[in-house]
LOGU-326547 format. One line per field, with one value per atom (N, C-alpha, C, O): residue number from 1; residue in three letters; chain; x, y, z. Coordinates in nm, 4 decimals. Atoms other than C-alpha are relative to their C-alpha. Layout:
i = [NUM	...] $
aa = [ALA	...] $
ch = [A	...] $
xx = [X	...] $
yy = [Y	...] $
zz = [Z	...] $
This chain:
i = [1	1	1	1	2	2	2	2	3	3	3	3	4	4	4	4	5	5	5	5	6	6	6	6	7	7	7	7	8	8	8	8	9	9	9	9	10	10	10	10	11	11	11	11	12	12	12	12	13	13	13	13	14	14	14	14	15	15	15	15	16	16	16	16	17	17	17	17	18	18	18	18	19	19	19	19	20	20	20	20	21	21	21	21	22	22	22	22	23	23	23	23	24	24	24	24	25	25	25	25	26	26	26	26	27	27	27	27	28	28	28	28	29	29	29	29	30	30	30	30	31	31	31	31	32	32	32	32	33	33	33	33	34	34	34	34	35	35	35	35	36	36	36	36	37	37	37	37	38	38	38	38	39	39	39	39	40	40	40	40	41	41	41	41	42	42	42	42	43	43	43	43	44	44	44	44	45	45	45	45	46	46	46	46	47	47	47	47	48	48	48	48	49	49	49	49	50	50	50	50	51	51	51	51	52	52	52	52	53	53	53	53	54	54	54	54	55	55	55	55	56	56	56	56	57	57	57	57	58	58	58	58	59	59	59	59	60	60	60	60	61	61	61	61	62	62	62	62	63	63	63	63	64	64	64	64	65	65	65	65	66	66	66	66	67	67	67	67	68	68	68	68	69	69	69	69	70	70	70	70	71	71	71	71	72	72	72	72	73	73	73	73	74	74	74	74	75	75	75	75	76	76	76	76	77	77	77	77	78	78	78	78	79	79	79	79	80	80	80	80	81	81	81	81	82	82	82	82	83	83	83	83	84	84	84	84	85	85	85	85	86	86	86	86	87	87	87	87	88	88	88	88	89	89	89	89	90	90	90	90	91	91	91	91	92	92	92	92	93	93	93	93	94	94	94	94] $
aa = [UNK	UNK	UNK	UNK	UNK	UNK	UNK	UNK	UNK	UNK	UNK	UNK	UNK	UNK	UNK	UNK	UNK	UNK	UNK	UNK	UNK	UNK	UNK	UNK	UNK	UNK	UNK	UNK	UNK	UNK	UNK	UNK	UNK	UNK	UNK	UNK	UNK	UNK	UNK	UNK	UNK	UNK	UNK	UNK	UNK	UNK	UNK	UNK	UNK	UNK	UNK	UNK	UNK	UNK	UNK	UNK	UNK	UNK	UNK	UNK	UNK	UNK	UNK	UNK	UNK	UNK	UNK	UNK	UNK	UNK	UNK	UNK	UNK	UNK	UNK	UNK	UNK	UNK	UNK	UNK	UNK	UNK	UNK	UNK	UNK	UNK	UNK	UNK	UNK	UNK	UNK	UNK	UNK	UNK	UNK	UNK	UNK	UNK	UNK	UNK	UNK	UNK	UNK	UNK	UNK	UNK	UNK	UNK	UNK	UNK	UNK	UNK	UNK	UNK	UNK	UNK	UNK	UNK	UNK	UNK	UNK	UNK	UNK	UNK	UNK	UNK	UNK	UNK	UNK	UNK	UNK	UNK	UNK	UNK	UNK	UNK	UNK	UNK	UNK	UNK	UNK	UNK	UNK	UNK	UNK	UNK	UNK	UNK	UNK	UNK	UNK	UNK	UNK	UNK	UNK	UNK	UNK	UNK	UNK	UNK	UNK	UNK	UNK	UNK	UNK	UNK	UNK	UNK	UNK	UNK	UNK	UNK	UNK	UNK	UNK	UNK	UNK	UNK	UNK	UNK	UNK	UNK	UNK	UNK	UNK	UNK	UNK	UNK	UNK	UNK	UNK	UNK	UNK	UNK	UNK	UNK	UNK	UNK	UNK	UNK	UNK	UNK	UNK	UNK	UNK	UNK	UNK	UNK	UNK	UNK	UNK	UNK	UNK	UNK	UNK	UNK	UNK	UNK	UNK	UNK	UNK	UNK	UNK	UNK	UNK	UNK	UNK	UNK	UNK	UNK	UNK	UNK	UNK	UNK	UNK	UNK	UNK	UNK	UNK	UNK	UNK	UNK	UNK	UNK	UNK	UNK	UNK	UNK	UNK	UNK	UNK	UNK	UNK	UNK	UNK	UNK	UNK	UNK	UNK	UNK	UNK	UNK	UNK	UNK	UNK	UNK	UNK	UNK	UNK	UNK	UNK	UNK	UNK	UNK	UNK	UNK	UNK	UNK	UNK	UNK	UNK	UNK	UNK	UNK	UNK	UNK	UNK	UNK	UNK	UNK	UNK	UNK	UNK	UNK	UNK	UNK	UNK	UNK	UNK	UNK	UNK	UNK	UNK	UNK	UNK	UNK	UNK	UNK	UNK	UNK	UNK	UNK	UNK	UNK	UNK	UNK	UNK	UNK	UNK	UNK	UNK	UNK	UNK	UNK	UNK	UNK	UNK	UNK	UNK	UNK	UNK	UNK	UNK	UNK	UNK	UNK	UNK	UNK	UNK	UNK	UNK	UNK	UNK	UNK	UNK	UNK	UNK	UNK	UNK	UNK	UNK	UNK	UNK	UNK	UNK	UNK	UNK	UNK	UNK	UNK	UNK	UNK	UNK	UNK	UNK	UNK	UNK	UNK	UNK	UNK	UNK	UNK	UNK	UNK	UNK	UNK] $
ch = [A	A	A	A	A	A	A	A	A	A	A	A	A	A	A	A	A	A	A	A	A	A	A	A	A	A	A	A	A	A	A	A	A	A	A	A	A	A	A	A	A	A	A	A	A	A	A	A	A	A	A	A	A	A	A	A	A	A	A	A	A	A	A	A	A	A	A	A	A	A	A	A	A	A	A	A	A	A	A	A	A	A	A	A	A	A	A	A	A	A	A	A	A	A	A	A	A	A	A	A	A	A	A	A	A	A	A	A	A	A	A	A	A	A	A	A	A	A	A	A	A	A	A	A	A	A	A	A	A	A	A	A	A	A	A	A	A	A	A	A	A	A	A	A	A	A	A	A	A	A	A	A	A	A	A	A	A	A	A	A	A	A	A	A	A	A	A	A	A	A	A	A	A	A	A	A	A	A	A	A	A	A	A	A	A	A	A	A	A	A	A	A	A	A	A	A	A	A	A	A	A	A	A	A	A	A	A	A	A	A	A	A	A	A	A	A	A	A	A	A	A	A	A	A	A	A	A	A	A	A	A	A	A	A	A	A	A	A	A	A	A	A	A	A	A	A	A	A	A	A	A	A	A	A	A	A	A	A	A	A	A	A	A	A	A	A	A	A	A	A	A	A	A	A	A	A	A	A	A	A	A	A	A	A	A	A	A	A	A	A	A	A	A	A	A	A	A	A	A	A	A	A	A	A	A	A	A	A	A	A	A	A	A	A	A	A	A	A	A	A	A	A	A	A	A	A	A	A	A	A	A	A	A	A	A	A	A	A	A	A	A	A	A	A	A	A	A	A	A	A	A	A	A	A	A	A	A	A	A	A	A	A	A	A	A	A	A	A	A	A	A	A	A	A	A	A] $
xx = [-0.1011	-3.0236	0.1364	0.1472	-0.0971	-2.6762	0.0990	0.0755	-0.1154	-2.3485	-0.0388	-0.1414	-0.0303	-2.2583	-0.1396	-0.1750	0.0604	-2.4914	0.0328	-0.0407	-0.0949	-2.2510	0.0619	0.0181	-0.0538	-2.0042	0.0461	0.0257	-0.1086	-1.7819	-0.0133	-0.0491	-0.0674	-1.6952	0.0322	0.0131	-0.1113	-1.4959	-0.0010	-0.0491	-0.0144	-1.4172	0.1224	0.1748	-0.1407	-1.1313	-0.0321	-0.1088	-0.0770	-1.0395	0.1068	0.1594	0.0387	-0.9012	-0.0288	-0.0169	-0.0339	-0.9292	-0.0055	-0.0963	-0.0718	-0.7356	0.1072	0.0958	-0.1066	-0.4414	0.0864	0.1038	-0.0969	-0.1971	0.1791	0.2197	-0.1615	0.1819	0.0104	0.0895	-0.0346	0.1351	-0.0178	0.0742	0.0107	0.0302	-0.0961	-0.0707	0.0602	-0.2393	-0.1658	-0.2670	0.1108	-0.4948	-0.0468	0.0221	0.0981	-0.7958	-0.0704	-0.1411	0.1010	-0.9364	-0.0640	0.0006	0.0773	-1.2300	-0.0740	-0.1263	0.0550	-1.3385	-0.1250	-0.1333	0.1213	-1.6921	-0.0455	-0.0556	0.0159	-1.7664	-0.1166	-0.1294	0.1487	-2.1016	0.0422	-0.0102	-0.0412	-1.8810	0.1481	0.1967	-0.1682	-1.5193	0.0878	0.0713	-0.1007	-1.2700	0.1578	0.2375	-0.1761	-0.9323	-0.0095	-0.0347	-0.0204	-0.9066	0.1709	0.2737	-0.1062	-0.6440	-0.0415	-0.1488	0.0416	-0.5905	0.1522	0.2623	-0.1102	-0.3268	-0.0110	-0.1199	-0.0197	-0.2331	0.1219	0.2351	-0.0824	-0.1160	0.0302	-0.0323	-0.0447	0.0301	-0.0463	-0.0611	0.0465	-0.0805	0.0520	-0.0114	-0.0882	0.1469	0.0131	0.1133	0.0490	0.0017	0.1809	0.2184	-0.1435	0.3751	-0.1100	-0.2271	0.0419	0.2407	0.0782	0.1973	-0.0585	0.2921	0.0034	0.1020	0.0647	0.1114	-0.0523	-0.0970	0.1138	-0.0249	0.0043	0.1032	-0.0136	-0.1632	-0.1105	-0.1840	0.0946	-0.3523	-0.0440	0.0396	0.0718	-0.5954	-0.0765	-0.1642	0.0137	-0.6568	-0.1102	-0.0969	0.0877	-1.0038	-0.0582	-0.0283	0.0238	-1.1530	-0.1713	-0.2110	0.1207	-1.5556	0.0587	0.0993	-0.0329	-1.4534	0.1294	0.1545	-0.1693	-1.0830	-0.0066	-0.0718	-0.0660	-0.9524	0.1507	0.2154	-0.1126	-0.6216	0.0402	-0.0354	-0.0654	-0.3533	0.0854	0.1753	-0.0891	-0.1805	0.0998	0.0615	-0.0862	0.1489	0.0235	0.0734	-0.0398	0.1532	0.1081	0.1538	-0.1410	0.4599	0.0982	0.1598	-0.0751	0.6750	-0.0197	0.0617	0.0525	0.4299	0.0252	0.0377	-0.0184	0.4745	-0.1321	-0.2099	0.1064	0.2053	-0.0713	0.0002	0.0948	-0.0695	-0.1284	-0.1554	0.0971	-0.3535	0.0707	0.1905	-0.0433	-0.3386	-0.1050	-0.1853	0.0739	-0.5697	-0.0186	0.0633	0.0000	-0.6964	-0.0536	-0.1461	0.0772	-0.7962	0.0057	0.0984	0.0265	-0.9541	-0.0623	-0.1546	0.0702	-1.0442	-0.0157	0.0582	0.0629	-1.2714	-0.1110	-0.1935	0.0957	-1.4114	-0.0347	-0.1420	0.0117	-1.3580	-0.0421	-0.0283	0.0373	-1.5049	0.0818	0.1449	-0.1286	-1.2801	-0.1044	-0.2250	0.0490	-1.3608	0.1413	0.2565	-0.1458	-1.1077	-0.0527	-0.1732	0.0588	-1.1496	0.1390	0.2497	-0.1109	-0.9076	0.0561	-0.0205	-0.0703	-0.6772	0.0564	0.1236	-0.0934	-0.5450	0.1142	0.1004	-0.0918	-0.2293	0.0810	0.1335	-0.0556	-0.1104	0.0618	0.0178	-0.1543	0.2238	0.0668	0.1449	-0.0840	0.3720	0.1287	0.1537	-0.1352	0.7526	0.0735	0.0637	-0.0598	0.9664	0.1245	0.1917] $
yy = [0.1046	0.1890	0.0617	0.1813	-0.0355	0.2179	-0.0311	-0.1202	0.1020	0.1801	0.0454	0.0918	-0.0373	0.2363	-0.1007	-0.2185	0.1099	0.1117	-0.1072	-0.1917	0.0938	-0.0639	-0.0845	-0.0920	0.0944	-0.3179	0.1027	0.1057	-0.1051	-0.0248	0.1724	0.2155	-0.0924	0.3031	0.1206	0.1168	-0.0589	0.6016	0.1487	0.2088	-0.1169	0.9299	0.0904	0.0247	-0.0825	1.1792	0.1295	0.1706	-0.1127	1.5023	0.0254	-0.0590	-0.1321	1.7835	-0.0244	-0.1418	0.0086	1.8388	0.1526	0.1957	0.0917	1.9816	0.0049	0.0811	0.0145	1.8827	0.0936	0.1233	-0.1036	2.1383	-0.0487	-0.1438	0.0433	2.1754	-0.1103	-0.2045	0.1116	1.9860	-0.1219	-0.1924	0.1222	1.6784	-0.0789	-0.1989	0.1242	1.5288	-0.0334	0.0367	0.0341	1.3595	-0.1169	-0.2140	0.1330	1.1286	-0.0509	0.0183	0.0864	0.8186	-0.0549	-0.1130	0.1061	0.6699	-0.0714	-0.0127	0.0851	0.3747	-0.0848	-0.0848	0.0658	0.1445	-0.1393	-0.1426	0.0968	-0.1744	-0.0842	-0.0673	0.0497	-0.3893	-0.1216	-0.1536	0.1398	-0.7169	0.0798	0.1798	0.0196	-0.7804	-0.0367	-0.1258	0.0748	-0.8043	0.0650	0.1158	-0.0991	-0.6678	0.1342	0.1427	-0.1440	-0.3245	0.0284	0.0116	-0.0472	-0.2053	0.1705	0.2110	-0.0668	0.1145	0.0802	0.0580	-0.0774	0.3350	0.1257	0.1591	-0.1683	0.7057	-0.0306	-0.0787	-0.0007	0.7310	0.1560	0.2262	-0.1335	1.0733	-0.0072	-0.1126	-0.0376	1.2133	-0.1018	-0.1183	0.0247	1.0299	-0.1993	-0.2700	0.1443	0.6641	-0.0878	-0.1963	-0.0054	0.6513	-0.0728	-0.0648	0.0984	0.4264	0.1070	0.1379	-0.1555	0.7258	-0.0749	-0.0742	0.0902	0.5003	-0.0502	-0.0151	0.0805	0.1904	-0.0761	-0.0953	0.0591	0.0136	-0.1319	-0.1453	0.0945	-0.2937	-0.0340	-0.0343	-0.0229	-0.3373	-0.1692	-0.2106	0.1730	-0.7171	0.0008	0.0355	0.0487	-0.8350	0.1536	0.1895	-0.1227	-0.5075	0.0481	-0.0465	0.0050	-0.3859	0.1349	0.1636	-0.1993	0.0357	-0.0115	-0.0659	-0.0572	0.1687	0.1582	0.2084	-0.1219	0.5112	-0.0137	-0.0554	-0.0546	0.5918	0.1083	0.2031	-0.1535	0.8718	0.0271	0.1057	-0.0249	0.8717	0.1008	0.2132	-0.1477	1.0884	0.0289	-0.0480	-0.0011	1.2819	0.0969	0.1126	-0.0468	1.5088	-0.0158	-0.1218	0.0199	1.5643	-0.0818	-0.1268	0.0186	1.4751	0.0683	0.0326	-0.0994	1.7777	0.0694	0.0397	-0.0554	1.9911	-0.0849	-0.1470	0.0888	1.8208	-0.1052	-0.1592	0.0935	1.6082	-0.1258	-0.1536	0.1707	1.2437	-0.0706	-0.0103	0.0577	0.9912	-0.1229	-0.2139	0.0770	0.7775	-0.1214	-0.1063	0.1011	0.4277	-0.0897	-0.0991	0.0991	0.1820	-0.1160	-0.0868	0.1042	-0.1783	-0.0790	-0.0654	0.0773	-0.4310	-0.0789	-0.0529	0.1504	-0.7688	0.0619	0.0470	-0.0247	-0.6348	0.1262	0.1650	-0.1146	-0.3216	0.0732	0.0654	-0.1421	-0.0118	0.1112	0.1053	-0.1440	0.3538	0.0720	0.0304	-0.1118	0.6232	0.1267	0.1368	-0.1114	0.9945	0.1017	0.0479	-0.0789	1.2831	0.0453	0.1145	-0.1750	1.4933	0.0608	0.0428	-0.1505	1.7908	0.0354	0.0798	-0.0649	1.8519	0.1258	0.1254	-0.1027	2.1968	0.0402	0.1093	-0.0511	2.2409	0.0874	0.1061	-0.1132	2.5542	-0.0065	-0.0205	-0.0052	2.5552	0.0798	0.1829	-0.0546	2.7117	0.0609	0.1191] $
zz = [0.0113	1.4362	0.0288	0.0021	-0.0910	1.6103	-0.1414	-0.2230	0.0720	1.3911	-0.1522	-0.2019	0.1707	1.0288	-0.1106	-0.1058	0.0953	0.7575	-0.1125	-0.1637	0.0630	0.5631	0.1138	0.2286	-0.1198	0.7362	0.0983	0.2196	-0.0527	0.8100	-0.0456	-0.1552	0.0455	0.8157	0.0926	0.2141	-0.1009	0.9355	-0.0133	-0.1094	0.0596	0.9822	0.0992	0.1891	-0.0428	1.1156	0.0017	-0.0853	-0.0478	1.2543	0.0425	0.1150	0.0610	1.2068	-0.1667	-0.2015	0.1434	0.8002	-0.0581	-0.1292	0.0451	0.7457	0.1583	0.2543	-0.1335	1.0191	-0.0130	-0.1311	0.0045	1.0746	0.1335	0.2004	-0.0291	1.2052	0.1336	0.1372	-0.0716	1.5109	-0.0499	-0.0084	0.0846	1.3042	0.1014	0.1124	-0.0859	1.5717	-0.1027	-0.1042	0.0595	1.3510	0.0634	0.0947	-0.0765	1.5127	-0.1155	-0.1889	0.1128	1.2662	0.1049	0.1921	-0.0828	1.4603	-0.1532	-0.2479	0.0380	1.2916	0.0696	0.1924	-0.1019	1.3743	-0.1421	-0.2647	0.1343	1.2001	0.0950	0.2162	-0.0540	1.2777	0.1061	0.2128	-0.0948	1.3945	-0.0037	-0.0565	-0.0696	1.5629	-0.1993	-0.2826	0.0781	1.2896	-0.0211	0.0579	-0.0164	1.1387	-0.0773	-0.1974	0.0755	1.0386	-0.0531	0.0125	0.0392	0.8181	-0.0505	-0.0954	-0.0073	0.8035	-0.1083	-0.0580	0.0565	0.5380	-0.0418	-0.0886	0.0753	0.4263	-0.1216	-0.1159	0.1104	0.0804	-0.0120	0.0676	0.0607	-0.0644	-0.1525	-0.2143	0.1426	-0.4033	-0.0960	-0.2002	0.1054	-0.5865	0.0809	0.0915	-0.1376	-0.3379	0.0158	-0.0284	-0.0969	-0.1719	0.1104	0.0733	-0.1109	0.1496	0.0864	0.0857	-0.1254	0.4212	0.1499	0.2236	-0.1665	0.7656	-0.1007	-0.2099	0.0058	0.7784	0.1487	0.2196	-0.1238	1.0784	-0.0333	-0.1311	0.0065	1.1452	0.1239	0.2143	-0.1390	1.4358	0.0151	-0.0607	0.0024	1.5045	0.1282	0.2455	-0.0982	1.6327	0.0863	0.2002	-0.0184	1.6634	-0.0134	-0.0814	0.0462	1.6244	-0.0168	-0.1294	0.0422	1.6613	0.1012	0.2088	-0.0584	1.7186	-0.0304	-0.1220	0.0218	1.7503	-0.0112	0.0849	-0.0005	1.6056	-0.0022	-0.0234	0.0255	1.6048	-0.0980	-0.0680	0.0615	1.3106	0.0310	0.0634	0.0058	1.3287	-0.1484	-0.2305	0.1247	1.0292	-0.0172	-0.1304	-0.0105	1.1447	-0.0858	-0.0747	0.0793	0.8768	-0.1658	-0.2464	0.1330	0.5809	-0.1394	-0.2566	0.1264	0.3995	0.0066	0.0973	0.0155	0.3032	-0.1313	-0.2099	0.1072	0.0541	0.0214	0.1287	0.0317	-0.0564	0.0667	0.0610	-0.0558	0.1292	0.0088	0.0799	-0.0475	0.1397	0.0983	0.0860	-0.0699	0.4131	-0.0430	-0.1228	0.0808	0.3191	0.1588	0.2392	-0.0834	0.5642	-0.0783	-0.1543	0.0408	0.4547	0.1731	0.2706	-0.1184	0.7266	-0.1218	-0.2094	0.0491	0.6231	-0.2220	-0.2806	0.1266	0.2268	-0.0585	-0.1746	0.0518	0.2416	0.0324	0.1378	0.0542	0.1233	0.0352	0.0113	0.0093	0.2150	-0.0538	-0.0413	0.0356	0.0808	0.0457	0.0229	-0.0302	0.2333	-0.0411	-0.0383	0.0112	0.1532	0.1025	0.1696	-0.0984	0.3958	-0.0521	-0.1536	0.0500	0.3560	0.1246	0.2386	-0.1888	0.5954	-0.0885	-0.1998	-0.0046	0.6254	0.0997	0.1915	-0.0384	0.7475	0.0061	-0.0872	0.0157	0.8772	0.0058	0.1255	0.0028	0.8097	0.0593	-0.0072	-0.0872	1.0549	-0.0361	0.0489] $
């Protein structure tokens, strides 16, 4: 069987992201719908959020450039279902 076994779900590289900040979320959901997609910080500050309208699977790029170093989590909701996954971005300071 093709596709997530739930409605949805997702996953990302690098983990953890580092100073350039290029992180990939591919998402895959069974039908077309809306994906929302947010990064909270430890302390759930709203870092990104995007919303992907009429969608079955998207790839985004979050920029996380200038996050800071730390724990973040990714949260995707589609048609009600929630996943949460951690990142870790590590930030070399110049």
């Amino acid at each position: 069987v093709d596709g997530p076994c739930e409605f949805m779900d997702f996953d990302f590289s690098p983990n953890p992201v580092n100073t350039a900040g290029e992180l990939k979320v591919k998402i895959i959901c069974k039908d077309v719908t809306d994906i929302n997609v947010w990064i909270f910080d430890a302390f759930f500050r709203q870092r990104y959020y995007q919303v992907s309208r009429q969608f079955q699977d998207v790839e985004l790029y979050p920029d996380v450039r200038g996050f800071g170093n730390g724990i973040f989590f990714i949260v995707v909701e589609a048609e009600g279902v929630i996943k949460v996954k951690r990142l870790l971005v590590n930030q070399v300071e110049f």
